[in-house]
N, C-alpha and C positions, 0 to 999 in steps of 0.2 A: 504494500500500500504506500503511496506518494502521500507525506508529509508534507507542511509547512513549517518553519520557525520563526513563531514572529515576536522581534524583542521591542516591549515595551519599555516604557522608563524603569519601574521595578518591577520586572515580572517578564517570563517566559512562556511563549503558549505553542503547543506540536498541537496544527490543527492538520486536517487531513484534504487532502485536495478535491475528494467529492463532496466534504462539508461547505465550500467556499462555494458562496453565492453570485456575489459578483466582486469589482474593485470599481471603485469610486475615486478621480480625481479631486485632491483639496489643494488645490495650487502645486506648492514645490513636494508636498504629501502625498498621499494614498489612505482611502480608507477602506479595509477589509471586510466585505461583510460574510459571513459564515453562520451556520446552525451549529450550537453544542447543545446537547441532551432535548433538543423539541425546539430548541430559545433558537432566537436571533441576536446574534451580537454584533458588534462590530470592534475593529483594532485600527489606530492612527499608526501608519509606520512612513520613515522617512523616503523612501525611495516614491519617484514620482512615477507616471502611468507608464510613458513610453518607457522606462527601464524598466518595467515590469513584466510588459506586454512581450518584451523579446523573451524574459525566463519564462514565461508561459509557454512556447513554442510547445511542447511537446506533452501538454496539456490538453482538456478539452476545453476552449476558453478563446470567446470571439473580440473581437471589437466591435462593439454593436450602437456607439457612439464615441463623439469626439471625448466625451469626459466616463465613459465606462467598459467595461471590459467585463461578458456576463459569463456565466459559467454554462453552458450548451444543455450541458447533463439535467440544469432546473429549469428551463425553460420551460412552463408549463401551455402559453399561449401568446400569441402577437395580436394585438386590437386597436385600431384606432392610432396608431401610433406608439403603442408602447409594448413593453415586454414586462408579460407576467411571469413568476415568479411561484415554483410550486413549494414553496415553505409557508408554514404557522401562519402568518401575520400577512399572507399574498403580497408579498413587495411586488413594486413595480419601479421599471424604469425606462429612461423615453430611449425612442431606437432611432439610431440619426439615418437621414434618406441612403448614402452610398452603402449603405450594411445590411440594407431589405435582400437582395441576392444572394450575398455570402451569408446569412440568417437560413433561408431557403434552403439555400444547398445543404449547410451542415446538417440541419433538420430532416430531410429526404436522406441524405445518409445512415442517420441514425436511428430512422423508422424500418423497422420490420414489414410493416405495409403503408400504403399510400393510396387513402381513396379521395377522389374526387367527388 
């Protein structure tokens, strides 16, 4: 199983990489958001998107706008513009226009069937 380490000011957390929901730009920051035990949490860490976006590579883990980065595997629905989120609290987040296609694809990928 693929870990995370993400070092807070005092405190250390090994989160797992199916638990991570999305990442969230905060300027020169990052904010993590992940499920532990049913919760939604989130973690501030220093590294900002595009440095992140490139360690993701071998993740499953899109860019589905200019300020997020969602995780493929919770993607529960796309509506109106944005992307739901199949955790507790249904987060959502907005999908920026050039990410509609590459959203599509991964999605058809990873469906077992596909009805129209």
């Amino acid at each position: 199983m693929n870990k995370f380490l993400i070092l807070k000011s005092n405190e250390m957390l090994m989160v797992d990489a199916e638990d991570i929901l999305y990442f969230e730009t905060l300027g020169n920051h990052s904010c993590i958001c992940y499920m532990r035990n049913g919760v939604t949490r989130r973690a501030v860490v220093k590294e900002n998107l595009k440095s992140l976006e490139g360690s993701l590579e071998e993740y499953d883990f899109l860019r589905v706008h200019r300020s997020f980065i969602a995780a493929v595997n919770h993607i529960a629905e796309i509506k109106d513009g944005w992307i739901f989120l199949d955790n507790a609290e249904e987060s959502r987040i907005p999908l920026g226009g050039t990410s509609v296609g590459a959203i599509g694809r991964a999605l058809k990928e990873r469906a077992s069937q596909v009805l129209d």
